[in-house]
C-alpha positions as CSV (number, residue, x, y, z in Angstrom):
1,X,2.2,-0.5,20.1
2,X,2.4,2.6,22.1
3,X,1.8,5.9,20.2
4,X,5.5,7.3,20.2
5,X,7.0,4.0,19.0
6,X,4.1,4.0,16.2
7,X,4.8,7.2,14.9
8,X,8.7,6.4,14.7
9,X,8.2,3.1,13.0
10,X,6.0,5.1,10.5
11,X,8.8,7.6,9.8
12,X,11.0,4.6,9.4
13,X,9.2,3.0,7.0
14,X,8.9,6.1,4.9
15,X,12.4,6.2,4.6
16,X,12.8,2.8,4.2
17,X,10.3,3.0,1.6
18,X,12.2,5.6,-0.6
19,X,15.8,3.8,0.3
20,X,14.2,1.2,-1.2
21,X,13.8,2.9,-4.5
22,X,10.2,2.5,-4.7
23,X,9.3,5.9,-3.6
24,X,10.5,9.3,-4.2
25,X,10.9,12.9,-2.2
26,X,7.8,13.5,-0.1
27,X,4.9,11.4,-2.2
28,X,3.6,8.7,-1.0
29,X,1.9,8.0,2.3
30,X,1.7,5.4,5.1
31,X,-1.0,5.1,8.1
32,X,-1.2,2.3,10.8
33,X,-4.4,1.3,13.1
34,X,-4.0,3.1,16.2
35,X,-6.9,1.8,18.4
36,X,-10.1,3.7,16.9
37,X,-8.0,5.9,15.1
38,X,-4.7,5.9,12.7
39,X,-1.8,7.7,12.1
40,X,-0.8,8.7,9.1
41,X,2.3,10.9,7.3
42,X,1.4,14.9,7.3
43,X,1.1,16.1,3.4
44,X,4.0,17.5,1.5
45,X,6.9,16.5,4.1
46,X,10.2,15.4,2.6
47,X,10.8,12.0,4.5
48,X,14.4,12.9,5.3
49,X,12.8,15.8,7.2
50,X,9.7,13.9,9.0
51,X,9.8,13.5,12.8
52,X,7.4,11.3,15.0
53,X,5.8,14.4,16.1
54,X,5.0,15.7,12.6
55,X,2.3,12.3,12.1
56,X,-1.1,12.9,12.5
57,X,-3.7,11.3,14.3
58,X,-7.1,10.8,13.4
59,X,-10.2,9.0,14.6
60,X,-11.5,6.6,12.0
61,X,-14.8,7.2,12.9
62,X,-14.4,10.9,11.5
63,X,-15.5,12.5,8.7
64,X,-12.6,15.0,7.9
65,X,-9.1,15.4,9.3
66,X,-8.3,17.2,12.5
67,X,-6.7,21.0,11.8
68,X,-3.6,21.5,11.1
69,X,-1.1,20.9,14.2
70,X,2.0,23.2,14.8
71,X,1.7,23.3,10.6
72,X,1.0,19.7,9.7
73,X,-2.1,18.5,8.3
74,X,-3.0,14.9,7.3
75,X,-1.6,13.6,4.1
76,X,-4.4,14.3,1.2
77,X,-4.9,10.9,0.7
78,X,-6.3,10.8,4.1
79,X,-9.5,9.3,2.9
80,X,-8.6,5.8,1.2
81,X,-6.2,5.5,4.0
82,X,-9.3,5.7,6.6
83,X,-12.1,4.2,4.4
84,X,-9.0,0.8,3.7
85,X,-8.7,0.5,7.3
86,X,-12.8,1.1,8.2
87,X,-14.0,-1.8,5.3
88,X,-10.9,-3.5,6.2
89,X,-10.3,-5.1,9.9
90,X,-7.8,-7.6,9.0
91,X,-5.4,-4.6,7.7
92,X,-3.5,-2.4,10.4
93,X,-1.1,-0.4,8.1
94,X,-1.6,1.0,5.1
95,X,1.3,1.9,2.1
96,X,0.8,4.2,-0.6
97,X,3.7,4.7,-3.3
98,X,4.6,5.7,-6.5
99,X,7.1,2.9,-7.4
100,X,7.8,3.1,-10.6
101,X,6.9,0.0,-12.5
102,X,3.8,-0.4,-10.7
103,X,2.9,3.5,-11.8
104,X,3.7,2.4,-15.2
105,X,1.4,-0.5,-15.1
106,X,-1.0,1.9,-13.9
107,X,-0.9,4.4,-16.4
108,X,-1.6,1.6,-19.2
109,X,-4.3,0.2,-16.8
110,X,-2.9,-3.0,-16.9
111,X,-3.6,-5.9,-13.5
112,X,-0.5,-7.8,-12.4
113,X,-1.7,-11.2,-13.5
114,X,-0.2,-14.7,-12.3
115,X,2.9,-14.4,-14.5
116,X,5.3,-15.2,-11.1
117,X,4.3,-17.2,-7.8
118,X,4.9,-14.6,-5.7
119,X,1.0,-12.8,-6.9
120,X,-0.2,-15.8,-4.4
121,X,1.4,-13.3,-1.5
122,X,-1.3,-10.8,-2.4
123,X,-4.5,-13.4,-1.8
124,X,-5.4,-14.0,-5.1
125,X,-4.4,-14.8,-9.0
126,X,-4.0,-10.6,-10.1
127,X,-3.4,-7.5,-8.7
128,X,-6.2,-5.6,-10.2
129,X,-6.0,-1.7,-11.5
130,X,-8.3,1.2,-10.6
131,X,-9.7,3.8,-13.2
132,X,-8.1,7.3,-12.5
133,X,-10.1,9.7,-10.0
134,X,-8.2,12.9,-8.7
135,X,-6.4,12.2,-5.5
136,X,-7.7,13.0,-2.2
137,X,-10.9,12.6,-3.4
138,X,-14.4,10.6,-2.3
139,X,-14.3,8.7,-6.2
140,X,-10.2,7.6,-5.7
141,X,-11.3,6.0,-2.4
142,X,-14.1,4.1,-3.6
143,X,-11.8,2.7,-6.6
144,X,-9.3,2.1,-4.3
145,X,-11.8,-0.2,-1.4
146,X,-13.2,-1.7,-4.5
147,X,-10.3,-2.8,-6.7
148,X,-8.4,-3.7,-3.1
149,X,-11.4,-5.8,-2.1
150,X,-10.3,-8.7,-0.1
151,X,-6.2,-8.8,-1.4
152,X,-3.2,-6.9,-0.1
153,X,-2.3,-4.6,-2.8
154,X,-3.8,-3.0,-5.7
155,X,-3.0,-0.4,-8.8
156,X,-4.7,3.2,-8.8
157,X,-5.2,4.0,-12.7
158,X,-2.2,7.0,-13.8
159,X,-1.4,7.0,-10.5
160,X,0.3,4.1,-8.0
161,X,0.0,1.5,-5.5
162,X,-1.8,0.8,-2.5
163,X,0.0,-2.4,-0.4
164,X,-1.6,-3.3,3.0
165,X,-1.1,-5.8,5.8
166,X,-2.1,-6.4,9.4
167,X,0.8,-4.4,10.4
168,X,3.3,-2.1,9.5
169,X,6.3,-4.5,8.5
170,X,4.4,-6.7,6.1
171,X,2.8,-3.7,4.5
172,X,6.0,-2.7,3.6
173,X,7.5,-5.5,2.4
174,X,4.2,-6.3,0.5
175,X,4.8,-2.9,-1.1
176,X,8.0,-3.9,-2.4
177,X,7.2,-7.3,-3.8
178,X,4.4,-5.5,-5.4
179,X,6.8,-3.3,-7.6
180,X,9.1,-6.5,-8.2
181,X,5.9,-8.4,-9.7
182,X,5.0,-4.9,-11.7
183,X,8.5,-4.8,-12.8
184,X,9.2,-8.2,-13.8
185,X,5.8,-8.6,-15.5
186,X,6.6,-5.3,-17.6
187,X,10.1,-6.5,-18.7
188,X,8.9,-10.1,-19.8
189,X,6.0,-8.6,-21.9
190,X,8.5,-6.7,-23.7
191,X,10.5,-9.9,-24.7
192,X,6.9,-11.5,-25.6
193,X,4.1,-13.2,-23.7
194,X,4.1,-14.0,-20.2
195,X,2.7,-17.6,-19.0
196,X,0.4,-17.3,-16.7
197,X,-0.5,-19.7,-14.2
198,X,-3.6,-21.0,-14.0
199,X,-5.8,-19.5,-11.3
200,X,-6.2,-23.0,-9.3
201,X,-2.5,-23.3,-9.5
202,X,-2.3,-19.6,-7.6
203,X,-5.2,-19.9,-5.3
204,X,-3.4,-22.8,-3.8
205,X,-0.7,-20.9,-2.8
206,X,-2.3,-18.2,-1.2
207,X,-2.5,-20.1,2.1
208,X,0.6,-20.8,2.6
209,X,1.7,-17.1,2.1
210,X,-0.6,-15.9,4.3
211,X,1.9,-17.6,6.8
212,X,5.3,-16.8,4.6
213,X,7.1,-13.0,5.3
214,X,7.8,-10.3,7.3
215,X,5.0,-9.7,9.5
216,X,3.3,-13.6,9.5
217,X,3.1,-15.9,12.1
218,X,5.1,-18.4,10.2
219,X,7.8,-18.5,7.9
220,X,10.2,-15.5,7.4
221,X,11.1,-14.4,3.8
């Protein structure tokens, strides 16, 4: 995709992502592969206001963000958005929320186990969740390339989720069956225990989603 279409599909999904209910205001923060670089949301934007222009680009090989352009600077969480997409070659976009039953899942440092199917979606039996390290920082980015390992989404401790994909669209729709797996785990733990499925049971499904969605090859959700 050509750089201008990009950065408009990246403000589109920002405000998809908030219409969607599982991000608020101007936190949060997406980023796409863009050749040897990415582009990724400028920090403390309300989405309503962002315009393709306002989206930063940066080289992945880099070691710190570009200056600020015309006023914009990268979002702070820059750095797990570069170091994803660096350990990562399968994943071209990357979407960071603060939905709100994931956050609360990740303030009581609970994984999303196998309690619903639909886990199988994110390449294995759990979502798993992160310790807490201050954002923007080197120690939040290791948690988060670590606890993301080979899946499509995980949980940053106090904090909130991390959904990726080989492109923009599946990111996004990863991001909000994410929060419907945090949410519906949440409210069946409070009417007792969840089953959960066994891990062969979920591990055999993970094919077949890899083919299933918004964004696949295959079938469309």
């Amino acid at each position: 995709m050509e750089s201008a279409g990009l950065r408009r599909a990246i403000v589109d999904a920002c405000r998809a992502m908030n219409a969607m209910g599982i991000n608020q205001g101007a936190a949060g923060n997406i980023s796409a592969r863009w050749g040897d670089a990415m582009l990724i949301t400028p920090s403390g934007v309300d989405y309503q206001a962002l315009a393709p222009e306002m989206i930063v680009a940066m080289d992945l090989a880099a070691d710190a963000p570009p200056p600020a352009r015309n006023g914009h600077r990268a979002s702070s969480e820059w750095r797990f958005h570069r170091d994803i997409l660096r350990a990562r070659g399968d994943v071209g976009a990357v979407v960071h929320t603060h939905a709100p039953y994931a956050t609360v899942m990740s303030m009581l440092r609970r994984p999303i186990p196998a309690s619903h199917y639909m886990i199988a979606a994110f390449g294995d039996s759990q979502v798993l969740c992160t310790d807490y390290a201050p954002f923007g920082t080197v120690e939040l980015s290791e948690l988060a390339v670590g606890g993301l390992g080979t899946r499509q989404g995980v949980l940053l401790g106090s904090h909130g989720m991390i959904a990726v994909g080989p492109d923009l669209q599946r990111a996004l729709w990863l991001a909000g069956e994410l929060e419907t797996l945090a949410k519906l785990h949440y409210l069946a733990s409070l009417a007792g225990a969840p089953v959960i499925l066994s891990e062969a049971e979920t591990l055999a499904l993970c094919a077949k989603f890899a083919a299933y969605g918004p964004g696949s090859k295959g079938e469309k959700a």
